[in-house]
N, C-alpha and C positions, 0 to 999 in steps of 0.2 A: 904652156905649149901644147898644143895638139897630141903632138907624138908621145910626152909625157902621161897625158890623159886614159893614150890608149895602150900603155905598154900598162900603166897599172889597172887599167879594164883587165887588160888581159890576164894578169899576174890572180887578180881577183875572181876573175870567170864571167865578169858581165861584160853581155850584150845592149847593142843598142836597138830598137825597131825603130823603124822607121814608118810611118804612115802616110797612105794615101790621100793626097789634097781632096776636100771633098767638091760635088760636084756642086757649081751656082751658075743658074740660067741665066742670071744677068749680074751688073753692079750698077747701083745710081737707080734711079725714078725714070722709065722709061715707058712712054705714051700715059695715058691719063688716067687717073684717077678714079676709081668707082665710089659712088658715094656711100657711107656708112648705114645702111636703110636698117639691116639688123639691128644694129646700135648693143651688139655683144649676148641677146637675147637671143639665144640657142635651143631654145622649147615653142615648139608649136602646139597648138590647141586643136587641130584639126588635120588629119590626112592632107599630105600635096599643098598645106598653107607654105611652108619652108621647107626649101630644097638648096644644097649646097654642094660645091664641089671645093678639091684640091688636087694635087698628083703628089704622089709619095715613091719616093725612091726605097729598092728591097735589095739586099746583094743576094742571092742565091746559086750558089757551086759556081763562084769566082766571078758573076755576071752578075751589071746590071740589068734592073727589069725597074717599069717605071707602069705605075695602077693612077688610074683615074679616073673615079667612080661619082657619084651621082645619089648624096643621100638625102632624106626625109628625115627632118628632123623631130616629126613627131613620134615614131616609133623605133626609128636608127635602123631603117630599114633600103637596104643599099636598093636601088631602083635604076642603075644602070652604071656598069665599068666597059674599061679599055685597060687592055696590058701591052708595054710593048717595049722595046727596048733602047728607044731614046726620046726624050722630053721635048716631043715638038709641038707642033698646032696641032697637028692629026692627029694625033694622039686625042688632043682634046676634041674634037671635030666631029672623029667614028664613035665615041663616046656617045656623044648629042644625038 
């Protein structure tokens, strides 16, 4: 029973946390597909050959904030971000 559970929580001194569902932009395969042209080869040989992006979600003093930058893979040198506070297209867009 529930209330059994929580009366010997209690008798013991444990708490429960509870956590925040995390955030996901989508669920399922939505619009298409970009094809594999990296093929997992994440070193370039020369300046501006591979350039990649992602957005990564930061919590900072209770707030999301979401980066989406713009690297070179030859020297892991960030070449253009956006920071903003929700996961949209414009987000990716002012970036570009």
């Amino acid at each position: 029973n529930h209330k059994t559970v929580q009366r010997l929580m209690k008798e013991m001194g444990l708490k429960s946390l509870v956590r925040m569902k995390k955030y996901r932009s989508y669920k399922g395969s939505v619009g298409k597909i970009a094809p594999n042209i990296l093929s997992r080869k994440f070193v370039a040989s020369n300046p501006n050959e591979k350039w990649v992006t992602d957005i990564t979600e930061f919590h900072l003093f209770g707030e999301k904030l979401y980066l989406s930058p713009v690297l070179d893979l030859f020297n892991g040198e960030i070449i253009a971000y956006n920071i903003q506070s929700r996961p949209t297209y414009k987000l990716v867009s002012i970036m570009l």
